[in-house]
C-alpha positions as CSV (number, residue, x, y, z in Angstrom):
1,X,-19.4,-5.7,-19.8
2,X,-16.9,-8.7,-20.3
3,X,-19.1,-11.1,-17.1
4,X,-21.9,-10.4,-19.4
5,X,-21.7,-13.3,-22.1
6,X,-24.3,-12.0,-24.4
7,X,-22.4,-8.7,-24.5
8,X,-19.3,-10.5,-24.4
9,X,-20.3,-12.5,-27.8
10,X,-21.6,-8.9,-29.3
11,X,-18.8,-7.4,-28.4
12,X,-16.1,-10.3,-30.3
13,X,-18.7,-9.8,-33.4
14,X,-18.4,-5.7,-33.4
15,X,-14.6,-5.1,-32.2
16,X,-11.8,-6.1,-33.7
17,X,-8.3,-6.3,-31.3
18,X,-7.3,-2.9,-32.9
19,X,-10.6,-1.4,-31.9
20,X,-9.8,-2.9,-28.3
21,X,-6.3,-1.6,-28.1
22,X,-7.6,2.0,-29.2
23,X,-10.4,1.9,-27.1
24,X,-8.6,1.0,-23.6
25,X,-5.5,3.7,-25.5
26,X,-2.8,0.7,-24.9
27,X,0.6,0.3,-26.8
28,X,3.6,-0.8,-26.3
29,X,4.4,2.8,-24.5
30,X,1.8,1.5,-22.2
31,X,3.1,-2.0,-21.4
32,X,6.9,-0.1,-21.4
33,X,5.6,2.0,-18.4
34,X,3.8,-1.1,-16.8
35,X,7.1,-3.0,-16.8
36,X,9.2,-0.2,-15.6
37,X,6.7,0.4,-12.9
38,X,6.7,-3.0,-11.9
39,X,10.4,-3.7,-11.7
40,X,10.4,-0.6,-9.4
41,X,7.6,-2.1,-7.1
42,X,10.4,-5.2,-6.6
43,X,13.1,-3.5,-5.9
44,X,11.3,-2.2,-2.9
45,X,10.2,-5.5,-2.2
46,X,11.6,-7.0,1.6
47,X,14.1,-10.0,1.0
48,X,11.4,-12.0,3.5
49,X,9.2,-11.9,0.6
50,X,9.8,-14.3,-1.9
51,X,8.8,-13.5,-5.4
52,X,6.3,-16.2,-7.7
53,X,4.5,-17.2,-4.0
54,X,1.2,-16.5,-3.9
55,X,-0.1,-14.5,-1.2
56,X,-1.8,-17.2,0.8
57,X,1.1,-19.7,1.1
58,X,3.0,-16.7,2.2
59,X,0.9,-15.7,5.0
60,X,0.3,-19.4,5.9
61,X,4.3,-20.8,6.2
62,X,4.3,-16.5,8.0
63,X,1.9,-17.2,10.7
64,X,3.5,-21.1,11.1
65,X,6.9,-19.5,11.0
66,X,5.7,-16.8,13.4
67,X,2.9,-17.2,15.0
C-alpha cells in the first residue's frame, strides 16, 4: 500500500501512529527482540567483515584485495 501515494495520503488521514503500531502488533517487546536478535547476528559476524560498510564497497576492496 505505502508505493501507492493516494493510499498512502488516505491512509495518514484514517490512521493515527497508535493505529499503526497496533496494526503491525509492535512495542517496545518487539524492538527488545529485534535488538537482541541483531546483536546475536554480530557476534557471529567474521572479523574480515567490517561493520557500518556497505555491501558493495565490501565486495569491491574483496575482489581488489583478492581477486
Amino acid at each position: 500500500m505505502g508505493h501507492h501515494a493516494p493510499s498512502t495520503d488516505l491512509a495518514r488521514q484514517i490512521f493515527a501512529e497508535d493505529d499503526w503500531v497496533e496494526i503491525a502488533d509492535i512495542d517496545q517487546h518487539y524492538f527488545r527482540k529485534e535488538e537482541a536478535l541483531y546483536e546475536s547476528v554480530l557476534q557471529t559476524r567474521p572479523g574480515s567483515v567490517p561493520l557500518g560498510q556497505g555491501a558493495t564497497e565490501y565486495v569491491t576492496e574483496y575482489r581488489r584485495d583478492h581477486g
